[in-house]
py3Dmol code that shows the C-alpha trace and the ligand (Angstrom):
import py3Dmol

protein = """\
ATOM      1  CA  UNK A   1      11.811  35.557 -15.499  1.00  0.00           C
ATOM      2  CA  UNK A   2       8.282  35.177 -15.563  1.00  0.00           C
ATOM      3  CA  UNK A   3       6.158  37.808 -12.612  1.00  0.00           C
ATOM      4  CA  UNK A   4       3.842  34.908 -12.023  1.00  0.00           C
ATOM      5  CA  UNK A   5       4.056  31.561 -10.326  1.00  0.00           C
ATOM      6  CA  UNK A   6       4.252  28.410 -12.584  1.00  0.00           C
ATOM      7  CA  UNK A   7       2.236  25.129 -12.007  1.00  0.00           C
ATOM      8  CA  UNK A   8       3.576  21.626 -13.949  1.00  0.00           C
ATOM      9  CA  UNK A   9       2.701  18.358 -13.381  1.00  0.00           C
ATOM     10  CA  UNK A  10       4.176  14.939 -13.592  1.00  0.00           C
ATOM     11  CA  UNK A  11       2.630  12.117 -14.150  1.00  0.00           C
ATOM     12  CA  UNK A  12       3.136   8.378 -12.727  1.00  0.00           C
ATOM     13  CA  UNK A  13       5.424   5.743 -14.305  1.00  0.00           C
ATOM     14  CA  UNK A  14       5.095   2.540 -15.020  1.00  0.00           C
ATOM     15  CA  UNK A  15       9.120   1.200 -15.361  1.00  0.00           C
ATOM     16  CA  UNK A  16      10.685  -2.283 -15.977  1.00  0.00           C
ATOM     17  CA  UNK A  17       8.002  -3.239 -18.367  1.00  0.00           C
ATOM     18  CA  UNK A  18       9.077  -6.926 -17.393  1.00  0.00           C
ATOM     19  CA  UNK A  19      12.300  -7.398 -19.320  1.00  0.00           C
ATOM     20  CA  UNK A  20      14.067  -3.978 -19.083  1.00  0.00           C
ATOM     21  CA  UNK A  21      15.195  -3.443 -15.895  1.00  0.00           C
ATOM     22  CA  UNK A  22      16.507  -0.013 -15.598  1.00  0.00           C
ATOM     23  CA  UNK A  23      16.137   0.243 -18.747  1.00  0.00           C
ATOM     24  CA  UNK A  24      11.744   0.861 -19.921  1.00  0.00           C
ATOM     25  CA  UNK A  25       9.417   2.563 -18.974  1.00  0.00           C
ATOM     26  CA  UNK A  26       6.283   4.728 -19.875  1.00  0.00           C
ATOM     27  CA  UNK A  27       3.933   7.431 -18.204  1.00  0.00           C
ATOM     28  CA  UNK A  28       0.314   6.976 -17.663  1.00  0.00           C
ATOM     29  CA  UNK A  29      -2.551   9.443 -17.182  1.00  0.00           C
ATOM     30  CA  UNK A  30      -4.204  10.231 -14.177  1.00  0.00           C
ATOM     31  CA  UNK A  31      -1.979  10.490 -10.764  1.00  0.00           C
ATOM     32  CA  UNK A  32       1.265  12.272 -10.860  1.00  0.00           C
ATOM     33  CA  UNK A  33       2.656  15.689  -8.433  1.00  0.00           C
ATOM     34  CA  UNK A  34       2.593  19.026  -9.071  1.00  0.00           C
ATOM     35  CA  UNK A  35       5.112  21.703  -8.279  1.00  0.00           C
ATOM     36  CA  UNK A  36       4.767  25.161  -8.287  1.00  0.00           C
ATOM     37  CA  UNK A  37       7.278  27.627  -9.095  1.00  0.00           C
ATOM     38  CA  UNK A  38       7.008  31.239  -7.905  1.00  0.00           C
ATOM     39  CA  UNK A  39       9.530  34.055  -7.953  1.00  0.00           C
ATOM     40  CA  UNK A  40      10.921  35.543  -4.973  1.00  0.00           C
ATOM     41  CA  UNK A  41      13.525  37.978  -4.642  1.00  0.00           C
ATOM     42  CA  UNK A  42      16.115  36.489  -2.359  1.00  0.00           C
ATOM     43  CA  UNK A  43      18.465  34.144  -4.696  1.00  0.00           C
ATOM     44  CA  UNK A  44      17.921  30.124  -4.308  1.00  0.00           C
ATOM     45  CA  UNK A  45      15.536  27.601  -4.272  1.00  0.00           C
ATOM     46  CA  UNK A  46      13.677  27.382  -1.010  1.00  0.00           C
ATOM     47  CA  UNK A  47      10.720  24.496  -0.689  1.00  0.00           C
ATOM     48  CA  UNK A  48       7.545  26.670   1.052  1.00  0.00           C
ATOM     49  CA  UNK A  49       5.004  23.838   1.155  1.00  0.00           C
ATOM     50  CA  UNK A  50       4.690  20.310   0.530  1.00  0.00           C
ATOM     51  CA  UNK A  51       1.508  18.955   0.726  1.00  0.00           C
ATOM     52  CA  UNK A  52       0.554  14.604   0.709  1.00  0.00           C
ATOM     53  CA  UNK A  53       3.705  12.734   1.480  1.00  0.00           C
ATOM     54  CA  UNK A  54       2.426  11.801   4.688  1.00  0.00           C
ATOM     55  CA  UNK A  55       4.950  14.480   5.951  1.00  0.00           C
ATOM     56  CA  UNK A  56       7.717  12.301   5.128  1.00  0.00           C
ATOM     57  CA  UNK A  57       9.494  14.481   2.538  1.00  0.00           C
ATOM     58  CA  UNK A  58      12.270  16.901   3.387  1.00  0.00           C
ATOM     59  CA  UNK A  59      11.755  21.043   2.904  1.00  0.00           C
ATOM     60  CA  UNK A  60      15.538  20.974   2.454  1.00  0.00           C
ATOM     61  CA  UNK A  61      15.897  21.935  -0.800  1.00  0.00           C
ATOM     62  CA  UNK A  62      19.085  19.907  -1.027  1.00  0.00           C
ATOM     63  CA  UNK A  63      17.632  16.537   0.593  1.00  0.00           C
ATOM     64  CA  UNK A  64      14.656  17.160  -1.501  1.00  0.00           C
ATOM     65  CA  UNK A  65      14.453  15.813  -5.201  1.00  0.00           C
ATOM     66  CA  UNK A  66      12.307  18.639  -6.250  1.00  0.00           C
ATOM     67  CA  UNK A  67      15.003  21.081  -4.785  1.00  0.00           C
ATOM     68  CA  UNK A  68      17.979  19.398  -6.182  1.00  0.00           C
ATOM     69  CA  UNK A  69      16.773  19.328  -9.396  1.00  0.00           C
ATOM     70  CA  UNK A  70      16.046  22.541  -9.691  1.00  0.00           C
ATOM     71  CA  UNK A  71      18.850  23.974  -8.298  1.00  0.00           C
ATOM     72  CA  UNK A  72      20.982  21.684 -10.694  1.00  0.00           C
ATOM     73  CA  UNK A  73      18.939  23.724 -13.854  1.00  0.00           C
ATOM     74  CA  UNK A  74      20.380  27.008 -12.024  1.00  0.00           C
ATOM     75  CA  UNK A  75      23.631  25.964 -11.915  1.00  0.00           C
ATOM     76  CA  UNK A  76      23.606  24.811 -15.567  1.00  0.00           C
ATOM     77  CA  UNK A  77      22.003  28.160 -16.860  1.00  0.00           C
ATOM     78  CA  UNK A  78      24.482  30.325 -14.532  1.00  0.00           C
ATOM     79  CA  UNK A  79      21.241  31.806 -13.212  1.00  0.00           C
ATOM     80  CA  UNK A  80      21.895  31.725  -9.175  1.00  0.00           C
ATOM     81  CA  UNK A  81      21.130  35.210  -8.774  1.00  0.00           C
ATOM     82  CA  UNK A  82      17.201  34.263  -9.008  1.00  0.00           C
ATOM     83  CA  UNK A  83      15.173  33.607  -6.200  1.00  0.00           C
ATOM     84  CA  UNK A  84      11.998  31.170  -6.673  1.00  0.00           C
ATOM     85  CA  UNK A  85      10.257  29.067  -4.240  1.00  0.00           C
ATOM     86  CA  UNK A  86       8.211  25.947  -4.981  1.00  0.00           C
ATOM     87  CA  UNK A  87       5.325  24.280  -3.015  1.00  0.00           C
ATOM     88  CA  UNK A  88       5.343  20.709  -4.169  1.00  0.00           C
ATOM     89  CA  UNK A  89       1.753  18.720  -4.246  1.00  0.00           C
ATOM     90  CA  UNK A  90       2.498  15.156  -4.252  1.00  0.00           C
ATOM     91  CA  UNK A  91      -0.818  13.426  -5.351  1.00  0.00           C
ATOM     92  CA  UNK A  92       0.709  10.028  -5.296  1.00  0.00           C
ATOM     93  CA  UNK A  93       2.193   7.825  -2.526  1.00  0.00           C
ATOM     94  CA  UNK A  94       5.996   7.644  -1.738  1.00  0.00           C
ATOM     95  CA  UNK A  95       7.645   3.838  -1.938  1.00  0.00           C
ATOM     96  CA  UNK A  96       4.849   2.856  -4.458  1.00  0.00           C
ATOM     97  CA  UNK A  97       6.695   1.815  -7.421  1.00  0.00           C
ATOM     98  CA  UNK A  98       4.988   4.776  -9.539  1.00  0.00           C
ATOM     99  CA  UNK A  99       8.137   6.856  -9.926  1.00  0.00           C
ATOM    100  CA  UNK A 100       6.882   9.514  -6.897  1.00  0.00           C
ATOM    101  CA  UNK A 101      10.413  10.989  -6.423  1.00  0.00           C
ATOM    102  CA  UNK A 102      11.095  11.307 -10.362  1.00  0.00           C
ATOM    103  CA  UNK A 103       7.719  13.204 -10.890  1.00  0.00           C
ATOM    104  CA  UNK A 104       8.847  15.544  -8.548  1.00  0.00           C
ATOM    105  CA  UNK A 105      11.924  16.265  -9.662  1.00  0.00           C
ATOM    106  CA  UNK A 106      10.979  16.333 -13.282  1.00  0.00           C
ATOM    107  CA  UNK A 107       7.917  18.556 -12.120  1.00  0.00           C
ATOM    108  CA  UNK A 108      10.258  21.251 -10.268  1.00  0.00           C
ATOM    109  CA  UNK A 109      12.642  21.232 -13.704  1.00  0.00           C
ATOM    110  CA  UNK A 110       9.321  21.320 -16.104  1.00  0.00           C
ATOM    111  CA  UNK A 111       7.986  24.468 -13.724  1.00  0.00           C
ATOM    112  CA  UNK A 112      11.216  26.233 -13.244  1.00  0.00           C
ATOM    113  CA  UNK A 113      12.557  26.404 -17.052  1.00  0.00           C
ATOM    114  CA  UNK A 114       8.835  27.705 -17.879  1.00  0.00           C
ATOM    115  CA  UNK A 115       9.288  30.404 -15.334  1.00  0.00           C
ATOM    116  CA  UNK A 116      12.487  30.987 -17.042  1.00  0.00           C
ATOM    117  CA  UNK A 117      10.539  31.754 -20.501  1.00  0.00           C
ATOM    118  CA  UNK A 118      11.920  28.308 -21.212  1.00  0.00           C
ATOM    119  CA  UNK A 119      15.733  28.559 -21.883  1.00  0.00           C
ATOM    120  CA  UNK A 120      16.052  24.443 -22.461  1.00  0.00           C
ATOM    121  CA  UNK A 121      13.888  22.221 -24.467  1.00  0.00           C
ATOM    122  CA  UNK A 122      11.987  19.120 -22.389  1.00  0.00           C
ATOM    123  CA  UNK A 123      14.881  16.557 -23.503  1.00  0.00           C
ATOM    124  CA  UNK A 124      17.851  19.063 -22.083  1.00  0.00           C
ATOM    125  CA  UNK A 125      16.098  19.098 -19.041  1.00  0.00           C
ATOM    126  CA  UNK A 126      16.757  15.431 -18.496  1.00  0.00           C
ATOM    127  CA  UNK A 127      19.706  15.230 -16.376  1.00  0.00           C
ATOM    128  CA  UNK A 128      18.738  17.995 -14.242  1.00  0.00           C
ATOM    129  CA  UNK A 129      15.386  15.983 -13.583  1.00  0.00           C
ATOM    130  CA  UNK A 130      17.790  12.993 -12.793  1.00  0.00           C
ATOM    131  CA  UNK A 131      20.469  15.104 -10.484  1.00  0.00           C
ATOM    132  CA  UNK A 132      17.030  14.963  -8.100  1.00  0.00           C
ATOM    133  CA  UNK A 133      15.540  11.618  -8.676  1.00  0.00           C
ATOM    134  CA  UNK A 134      19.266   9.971  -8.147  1.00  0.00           C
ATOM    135  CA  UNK A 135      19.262  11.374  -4.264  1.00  0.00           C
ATOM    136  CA  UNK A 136      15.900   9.430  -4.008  1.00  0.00           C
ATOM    137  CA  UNK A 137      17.813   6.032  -4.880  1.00  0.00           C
ATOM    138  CA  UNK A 138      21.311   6.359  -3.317  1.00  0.00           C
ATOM    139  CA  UNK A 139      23.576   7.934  -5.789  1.00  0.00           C
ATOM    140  CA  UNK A 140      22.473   5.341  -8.557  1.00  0.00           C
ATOM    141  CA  UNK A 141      20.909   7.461 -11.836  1.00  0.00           C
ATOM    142  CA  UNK A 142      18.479   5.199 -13.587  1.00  0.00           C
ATOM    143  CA  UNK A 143      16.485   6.843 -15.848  1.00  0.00           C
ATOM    144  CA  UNK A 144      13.710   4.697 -16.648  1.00  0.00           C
ATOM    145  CA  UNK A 145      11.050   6.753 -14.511  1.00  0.00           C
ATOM    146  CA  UNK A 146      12.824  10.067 -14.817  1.00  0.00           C
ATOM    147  CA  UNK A 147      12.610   9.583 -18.603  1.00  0.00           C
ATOM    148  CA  UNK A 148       9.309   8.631 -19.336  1.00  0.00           C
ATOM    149  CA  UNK A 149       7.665  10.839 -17.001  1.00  0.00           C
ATOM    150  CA  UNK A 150       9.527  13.904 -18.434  1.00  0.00           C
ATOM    151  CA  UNK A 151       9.369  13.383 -22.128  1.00  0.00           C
ATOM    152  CA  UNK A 152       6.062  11.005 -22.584  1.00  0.00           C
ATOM    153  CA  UNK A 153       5.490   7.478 -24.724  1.00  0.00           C
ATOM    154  CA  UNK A 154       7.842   4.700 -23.996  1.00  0.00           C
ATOM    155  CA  UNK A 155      11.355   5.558 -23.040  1.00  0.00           C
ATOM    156  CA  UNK A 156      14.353   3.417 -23.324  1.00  0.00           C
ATOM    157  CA  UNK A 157      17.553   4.019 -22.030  1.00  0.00           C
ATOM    158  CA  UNK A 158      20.468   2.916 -23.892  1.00  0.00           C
ATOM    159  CA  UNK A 159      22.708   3.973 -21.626  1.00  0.00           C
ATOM    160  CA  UNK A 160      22.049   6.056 -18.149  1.00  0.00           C
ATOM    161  CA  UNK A 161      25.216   7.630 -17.532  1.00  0.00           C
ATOM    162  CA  UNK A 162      25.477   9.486 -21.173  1.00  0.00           C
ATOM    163  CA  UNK A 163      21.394  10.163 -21.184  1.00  0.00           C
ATOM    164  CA  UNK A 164      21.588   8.078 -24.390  1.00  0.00           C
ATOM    165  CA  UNK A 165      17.531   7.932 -23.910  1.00  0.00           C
ATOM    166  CA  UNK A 166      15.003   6.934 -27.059  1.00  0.00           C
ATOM    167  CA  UNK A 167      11.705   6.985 -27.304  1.00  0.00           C
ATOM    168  CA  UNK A 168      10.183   4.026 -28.063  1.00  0.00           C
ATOM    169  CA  UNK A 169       7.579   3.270 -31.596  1.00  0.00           C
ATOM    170  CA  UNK A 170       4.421   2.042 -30.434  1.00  0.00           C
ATOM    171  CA  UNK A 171       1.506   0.523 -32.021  1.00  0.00           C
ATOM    172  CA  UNK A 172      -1.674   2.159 -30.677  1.00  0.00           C
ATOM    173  CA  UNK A 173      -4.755   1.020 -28.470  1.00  0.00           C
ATOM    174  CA  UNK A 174      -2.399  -0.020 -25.375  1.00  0.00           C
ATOM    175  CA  UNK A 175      -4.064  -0.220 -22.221  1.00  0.00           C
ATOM    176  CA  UNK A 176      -2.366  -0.100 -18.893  1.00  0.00           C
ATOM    177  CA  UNK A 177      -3.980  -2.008 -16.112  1.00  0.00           C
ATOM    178  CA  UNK A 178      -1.915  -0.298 -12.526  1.00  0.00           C
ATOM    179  CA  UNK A 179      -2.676  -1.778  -9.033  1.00  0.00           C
ATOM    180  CA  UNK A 180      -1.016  -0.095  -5.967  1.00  0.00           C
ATOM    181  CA  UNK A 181      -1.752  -2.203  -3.191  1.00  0.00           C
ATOM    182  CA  UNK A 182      -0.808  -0.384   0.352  1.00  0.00           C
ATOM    183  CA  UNK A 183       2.047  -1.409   1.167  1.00  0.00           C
ATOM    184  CA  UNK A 184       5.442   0.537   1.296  1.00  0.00           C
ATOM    185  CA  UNK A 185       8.666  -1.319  -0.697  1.00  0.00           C
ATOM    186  CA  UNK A 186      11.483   0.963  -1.013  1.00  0.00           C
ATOM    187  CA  UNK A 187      13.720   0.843  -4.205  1.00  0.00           C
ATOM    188  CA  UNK A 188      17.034   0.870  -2.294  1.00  0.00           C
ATOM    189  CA  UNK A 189      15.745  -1.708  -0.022  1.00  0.00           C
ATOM    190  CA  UNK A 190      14.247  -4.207  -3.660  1.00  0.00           C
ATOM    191  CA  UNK A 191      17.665  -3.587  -5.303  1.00  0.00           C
ATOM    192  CA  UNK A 192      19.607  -4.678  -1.813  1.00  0.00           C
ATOM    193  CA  UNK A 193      18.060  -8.250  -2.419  1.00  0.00           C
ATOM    194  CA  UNK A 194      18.643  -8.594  -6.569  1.00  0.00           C
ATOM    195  CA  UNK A 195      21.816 -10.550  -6.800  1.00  0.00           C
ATOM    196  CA  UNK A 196      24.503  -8.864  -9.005  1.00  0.00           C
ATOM    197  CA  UNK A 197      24.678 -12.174 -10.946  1.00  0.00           C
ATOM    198  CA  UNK A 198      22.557 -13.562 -13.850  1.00  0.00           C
ATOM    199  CA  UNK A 199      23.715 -16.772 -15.305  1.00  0.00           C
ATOM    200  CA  UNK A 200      24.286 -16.440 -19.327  1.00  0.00           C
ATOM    201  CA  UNK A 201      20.957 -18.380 -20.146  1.00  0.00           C
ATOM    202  CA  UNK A 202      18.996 -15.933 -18.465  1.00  0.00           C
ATOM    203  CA  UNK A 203      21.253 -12.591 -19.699  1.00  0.00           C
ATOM    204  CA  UNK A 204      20.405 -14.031 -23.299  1.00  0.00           C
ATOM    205  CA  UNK A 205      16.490 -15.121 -22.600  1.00  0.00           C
ATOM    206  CA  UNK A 206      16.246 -11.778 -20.733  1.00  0.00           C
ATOM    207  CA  UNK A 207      18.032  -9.773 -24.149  1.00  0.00           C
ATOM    208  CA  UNK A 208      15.819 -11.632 -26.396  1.00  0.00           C
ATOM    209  CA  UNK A 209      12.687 -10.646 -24.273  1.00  0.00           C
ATOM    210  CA  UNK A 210      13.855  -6.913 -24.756  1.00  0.00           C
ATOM    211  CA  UNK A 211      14.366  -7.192 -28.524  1.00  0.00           C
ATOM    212  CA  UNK A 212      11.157  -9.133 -28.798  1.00  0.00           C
ATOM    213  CA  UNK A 213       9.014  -6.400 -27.283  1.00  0.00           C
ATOM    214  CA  UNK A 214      10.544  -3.568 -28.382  1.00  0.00           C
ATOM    215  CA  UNK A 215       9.940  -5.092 -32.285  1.00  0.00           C
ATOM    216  CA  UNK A 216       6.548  -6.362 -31.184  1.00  0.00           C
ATOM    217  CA  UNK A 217       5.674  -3.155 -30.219  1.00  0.00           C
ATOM    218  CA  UNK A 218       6.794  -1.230 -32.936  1.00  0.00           C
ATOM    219  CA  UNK A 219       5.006  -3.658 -35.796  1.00  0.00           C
ATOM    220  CA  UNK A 220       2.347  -4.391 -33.440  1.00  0.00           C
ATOM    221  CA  UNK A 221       2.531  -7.997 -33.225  1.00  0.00           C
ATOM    222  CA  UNK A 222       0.478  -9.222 -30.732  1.00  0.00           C
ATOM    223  CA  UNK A 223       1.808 -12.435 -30.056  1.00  0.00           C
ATOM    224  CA  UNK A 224       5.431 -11.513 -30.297  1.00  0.00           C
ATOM    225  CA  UNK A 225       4.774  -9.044 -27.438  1.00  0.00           C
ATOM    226  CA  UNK A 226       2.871 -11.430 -25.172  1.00  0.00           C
ATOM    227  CA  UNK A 227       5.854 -13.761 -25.591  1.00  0.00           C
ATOM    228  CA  UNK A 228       8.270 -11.167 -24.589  1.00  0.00           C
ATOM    229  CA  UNK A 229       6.481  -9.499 -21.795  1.00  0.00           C
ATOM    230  CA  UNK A 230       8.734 -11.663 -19.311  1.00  0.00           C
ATOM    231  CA  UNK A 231      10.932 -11.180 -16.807  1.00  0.00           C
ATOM    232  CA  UNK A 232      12.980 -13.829 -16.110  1.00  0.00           C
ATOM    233  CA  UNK A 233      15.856 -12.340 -13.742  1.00  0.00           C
ATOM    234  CA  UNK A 234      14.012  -9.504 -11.340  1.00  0.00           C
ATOM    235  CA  UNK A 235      11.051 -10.531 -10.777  1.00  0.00           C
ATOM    236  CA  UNK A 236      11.652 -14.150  -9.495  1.00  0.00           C
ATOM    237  CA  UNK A 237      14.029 -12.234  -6.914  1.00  0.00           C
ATOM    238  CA  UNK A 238      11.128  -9.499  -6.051  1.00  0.00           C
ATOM    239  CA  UNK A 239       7.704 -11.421  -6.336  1.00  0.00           C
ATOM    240  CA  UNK A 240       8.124 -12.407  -2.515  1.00  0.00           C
ATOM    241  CA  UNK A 241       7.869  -8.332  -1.264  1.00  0.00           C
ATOM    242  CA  UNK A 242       3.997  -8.145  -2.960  1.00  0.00           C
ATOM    243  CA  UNK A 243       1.859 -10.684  -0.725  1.00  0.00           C
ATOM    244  CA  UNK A 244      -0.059 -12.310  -3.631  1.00  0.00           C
ATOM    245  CA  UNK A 245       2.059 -11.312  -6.699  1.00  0.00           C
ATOM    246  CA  UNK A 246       1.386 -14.565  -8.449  1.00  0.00           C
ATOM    247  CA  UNK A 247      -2.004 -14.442  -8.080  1.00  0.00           C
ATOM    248  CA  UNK A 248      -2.724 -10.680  -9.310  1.00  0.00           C
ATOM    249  CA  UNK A 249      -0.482 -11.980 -12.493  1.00  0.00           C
ATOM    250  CA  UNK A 250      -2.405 -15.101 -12.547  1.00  0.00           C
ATOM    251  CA  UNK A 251      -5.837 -13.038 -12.571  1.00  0.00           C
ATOM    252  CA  UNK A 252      -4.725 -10.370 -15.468  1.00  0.00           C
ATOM    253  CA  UNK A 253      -3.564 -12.700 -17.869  1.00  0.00           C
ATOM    254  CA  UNK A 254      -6.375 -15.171 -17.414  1.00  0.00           C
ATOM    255  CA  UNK A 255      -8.429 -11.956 -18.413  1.00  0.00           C
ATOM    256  CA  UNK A 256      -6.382 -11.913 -21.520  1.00  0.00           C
ATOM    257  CA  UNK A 257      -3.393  -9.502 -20.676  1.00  0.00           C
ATOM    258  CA  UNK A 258      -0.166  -9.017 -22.729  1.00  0.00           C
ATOM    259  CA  UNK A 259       1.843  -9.101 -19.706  1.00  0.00           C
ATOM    260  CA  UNK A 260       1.672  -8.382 -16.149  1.00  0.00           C
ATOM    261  CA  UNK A 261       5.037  -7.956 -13.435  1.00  0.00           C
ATOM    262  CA  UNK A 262       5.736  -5.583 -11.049  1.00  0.00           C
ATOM    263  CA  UNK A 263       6.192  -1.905 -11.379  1.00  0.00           C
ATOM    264  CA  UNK A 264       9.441  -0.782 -11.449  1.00  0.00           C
ATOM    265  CA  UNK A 265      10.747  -1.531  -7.710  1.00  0.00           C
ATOM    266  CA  UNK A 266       7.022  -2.612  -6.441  1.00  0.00           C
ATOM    267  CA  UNK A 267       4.393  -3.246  -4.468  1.00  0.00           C
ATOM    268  CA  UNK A 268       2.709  -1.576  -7.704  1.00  0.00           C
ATOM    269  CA  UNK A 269       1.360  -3.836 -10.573  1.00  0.00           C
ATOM    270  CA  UNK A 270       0.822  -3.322 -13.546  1.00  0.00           C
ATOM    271  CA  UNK A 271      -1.073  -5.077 -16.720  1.00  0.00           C
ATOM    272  CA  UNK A 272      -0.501  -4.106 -20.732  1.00  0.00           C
ATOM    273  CA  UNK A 273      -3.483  -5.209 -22.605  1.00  0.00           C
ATOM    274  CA  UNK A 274      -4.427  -4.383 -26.061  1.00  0.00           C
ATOM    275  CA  UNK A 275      -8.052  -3.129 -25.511  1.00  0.00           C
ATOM    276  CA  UNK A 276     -10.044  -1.182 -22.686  1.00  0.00           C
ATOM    277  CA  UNK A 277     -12.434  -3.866 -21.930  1.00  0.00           C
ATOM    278  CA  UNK A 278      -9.565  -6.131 -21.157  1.00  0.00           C
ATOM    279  CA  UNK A 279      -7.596  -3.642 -19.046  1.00  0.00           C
ATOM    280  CA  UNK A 280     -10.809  -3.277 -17.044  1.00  0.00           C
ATOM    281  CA  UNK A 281     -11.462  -6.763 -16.350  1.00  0.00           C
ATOM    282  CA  UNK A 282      -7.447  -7.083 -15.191  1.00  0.00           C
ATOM    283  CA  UNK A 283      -8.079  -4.409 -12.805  1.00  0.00           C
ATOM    284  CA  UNK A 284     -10.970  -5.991 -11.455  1.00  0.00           C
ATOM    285  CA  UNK A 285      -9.224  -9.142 -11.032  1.00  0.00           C
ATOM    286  CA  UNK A 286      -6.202  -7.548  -9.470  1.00  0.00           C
ATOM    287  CA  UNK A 287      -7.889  -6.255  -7.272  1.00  0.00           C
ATOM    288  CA  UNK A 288     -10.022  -8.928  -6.231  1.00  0.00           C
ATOM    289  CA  UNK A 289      -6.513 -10.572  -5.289  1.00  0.00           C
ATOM    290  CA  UNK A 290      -5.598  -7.731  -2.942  1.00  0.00           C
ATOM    291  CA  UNK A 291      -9.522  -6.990  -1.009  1.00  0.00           C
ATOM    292  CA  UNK A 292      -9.359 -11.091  -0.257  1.00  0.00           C
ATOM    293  CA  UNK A 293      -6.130 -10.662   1.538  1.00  0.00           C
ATOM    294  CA  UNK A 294      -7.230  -7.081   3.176  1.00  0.00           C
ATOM    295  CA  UNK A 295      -4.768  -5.121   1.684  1.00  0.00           C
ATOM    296  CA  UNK A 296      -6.497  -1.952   0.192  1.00  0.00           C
ATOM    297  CA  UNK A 297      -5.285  -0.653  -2.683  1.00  0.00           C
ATOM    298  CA  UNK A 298      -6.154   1.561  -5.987  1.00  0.00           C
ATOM    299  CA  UNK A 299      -6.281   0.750  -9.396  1.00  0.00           C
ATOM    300  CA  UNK A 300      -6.079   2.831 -12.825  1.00  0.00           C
ATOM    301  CA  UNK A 301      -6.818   2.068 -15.933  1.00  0.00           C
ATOM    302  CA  UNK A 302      -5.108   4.253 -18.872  1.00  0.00           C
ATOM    303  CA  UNK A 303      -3.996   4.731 -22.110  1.00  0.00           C
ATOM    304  CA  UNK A 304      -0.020   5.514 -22.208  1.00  0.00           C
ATOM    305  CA  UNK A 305       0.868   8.911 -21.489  1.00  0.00           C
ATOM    306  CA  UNK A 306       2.650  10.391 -25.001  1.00  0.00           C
ATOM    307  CA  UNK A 307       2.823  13.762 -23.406  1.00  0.00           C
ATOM    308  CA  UNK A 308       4.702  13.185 -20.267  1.00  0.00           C
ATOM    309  CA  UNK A 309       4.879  16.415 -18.027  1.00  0.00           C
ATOM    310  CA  UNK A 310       3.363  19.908 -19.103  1.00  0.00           C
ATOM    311  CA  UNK A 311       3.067  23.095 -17.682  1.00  0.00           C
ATOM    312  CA  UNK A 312      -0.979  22.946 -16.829  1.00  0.00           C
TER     313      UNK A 312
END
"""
ligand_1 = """\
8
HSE
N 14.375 0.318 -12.242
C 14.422 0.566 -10.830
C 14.329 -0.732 -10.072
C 13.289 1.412 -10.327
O 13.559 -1.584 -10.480
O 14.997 -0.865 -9.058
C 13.220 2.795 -10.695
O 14.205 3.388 -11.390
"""
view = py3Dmol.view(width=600, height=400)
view.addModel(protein, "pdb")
view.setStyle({"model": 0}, {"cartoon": {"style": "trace"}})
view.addModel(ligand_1, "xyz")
view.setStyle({"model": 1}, {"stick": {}})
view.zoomTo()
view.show()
């Protein structure tokens, strides 16, 4: 083990991406947490500080996604007998639809295998990342922020219980256009309302939508993305948790957007546009949606993230 503490980061997700629920999702530059890793010589993971959070978060390292994940990398590597504690930094807001409880997790496993001299590569670290993020969402392991956020570029989950993950080819000069407006939804609470059933014209819209963007995105067609940047089964059930959804949409697409839905479980937006000036103009427009009904909120405008989380 390393003498020295370890710093990662984790950056914000973006997951969904319309028409894969569960199933999409991609990183972006710019906010994410940090964790820090130091050894200690008492055995265990204990959480020392946690700072942003709005002192919400739990120091119990086993109600805490940071702690359970690492502590699940311990197990794994039969290394109990060290001792390490982490301060977590969480630079962006819980219940925002950004993937907050996955970047800490993923930033605890990133920190502690590097303090480790790195026993596991980034994808073996995976389900450790998600044996924290699933306490954050009630048992259920979807991978689509965990994912992404870990291992960088588009992720897409075949199948979450077997971390049969891919990444995702990608024609280049995307631009992400994300809007969090202040307002708190939380995932278990925006899957509660989702009915479990999807009539067989929407499963097979909904399918084709996937397929469409996926090979869109990998020949970069244009039009054959815009067409399949849809979600016709989650976000007609969701929309009515963001005050103004339809009118953010409304305003990045008239500004020439691919897309434009809801970010993962919400109130986040986001925007996919194939140029800077474009992603700019969505934000704008977003935004302008939000300050007219007085929520505040905060934009970012990005490339997507192909590195995913680093030690920094
Ligand atoms: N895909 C999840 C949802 C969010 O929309 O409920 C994060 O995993």
């Amino acid at each position: 083990m390393k003498k020295t503490g370890v710093k990662a980061f984790a950056p914000a997700t973006v997951s969904n991406i319309c028409c894969g629920f569960d199933i999409l999702g991609f990183p972006i530059h710019g906010p994410g947490d940090e964790v820090i890793a130091t050894p200690r010589d008492e055995p265990g993971i204990r959480i020392t500080k946690i700072t942003g959070g709005k002192g919400k978060l739990p120091k119990e390292t086993m109600k805490n996604t940071a702690g359970v994940a690492g502590m699940a990398l311990l197990n794994h590597l039969g290394r109990t007998d060290v001792g390490i504690d982490l301060e977590i930094r969480k630079k962006m807001p819980f219940g925002s639809g950004m993937g907050s409880s996955a970047a800490s997790a993923v930033a605890s496993v990133v920190a502690i295998n590097h303090l480790l001299n790195s026993p596991l590569t980034k994808w073996e670290l995976l389900p450790f990342a998600a044996a924290g993020e699933q306490i954050a969402s009630g048992g259920a392991i979807h991978l689509d922020n965990v994912a992404p956020c870990l291992l960088g570029g588009m992720t897409f989950n075949r199948d979450n219980d077997s971390f049969d993950v891919h990444r995702v080819y990608l024609m280049p000069g995307l631009y992400v256009t994300l809007i969090y407006p202040h307002i708190e939804v939380l995932t278990a609470e925006a899957r509660d309302i989702l009915s479990p059933n999807v009539s067989l014209k929407k499963m097979t819209q909904q399918a084709a939508n996937l397929g469409g963007l996926i090979l869109g995105l990998g020949k970069g067609d244009l039009k054959l993305i815009k067409r399949s940047l849809k979600d016709v089964v989650i976000e007609p059930q969701r929309a009515q948790l963001i005050p103004g959804f339809y009118g953010a949409q409304a305003a990045a697409m008239e500004c020439g957007a691919l897309g434009c839905s809801i970010s993962g479980s919400g109130p986040s937006m986001f925007a996919l546009s194939n140029n800077s000036l474009i992603a700019e103009n969505a934000a704008k427009a977003m935004q302008a949606v939000f300050d007219k009904q007085g929520i505040e909120n905060d934009v970012y405008v990005s490339t997507i993230n192909m590195e995913g989380a680093k030690v920094c």
